[in-house]
C-alpha positions, 0 to 999 in steps of 0.5 A: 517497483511498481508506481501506481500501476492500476491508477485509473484501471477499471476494476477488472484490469485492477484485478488482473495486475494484482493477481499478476503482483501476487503470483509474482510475490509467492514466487519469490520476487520482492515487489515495491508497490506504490498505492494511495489506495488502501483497500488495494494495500490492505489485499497486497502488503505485507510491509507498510513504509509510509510516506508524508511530505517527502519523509518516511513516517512509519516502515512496520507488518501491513497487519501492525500499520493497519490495525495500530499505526505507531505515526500521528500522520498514518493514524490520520491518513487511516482516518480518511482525514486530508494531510496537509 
């Protein structure tokens, strides 16, 4: 499990861990891997479990949460919109 780990990492070293996350993950090893950011879920997940305020809102396929979020809350994330 993996909470936040390139928070604040320069993008060089944002590179590093993933690379380090994905030889992990095609040798087999199953990675939890908590981001705010999107572009780095969009290079890393396969699995999508989405949180708002303590709750589980959606668990899907990265593709399937990306292109059509099932929650309100994923959706408005997705939009960039601020959830409160």
């Amino acid at each position: 499990m993996l909470d936040e780990p390139t928070a604040s990492l320069d993008p060089a070293s944002t590179a590093a861990i993933e690379s380090l996350v994905l030889d992990a993950a095609q040798a087999g090893t199953r990675v939890l891997f908590v981001t705010h950011d999107l572009g780095q879920a969009r290079r890393l997940a396969d699995d999508v479990l989405f949180m708002h305020a303590g709750r589980i809102c959606e668990v899907t396929a990265a593709e399937r949460f990306f292109d059509t979020p099932a929650s309100h809350q994923a959706s408005e994330f997705l939009q960039g919109r601020l959830l409160l």
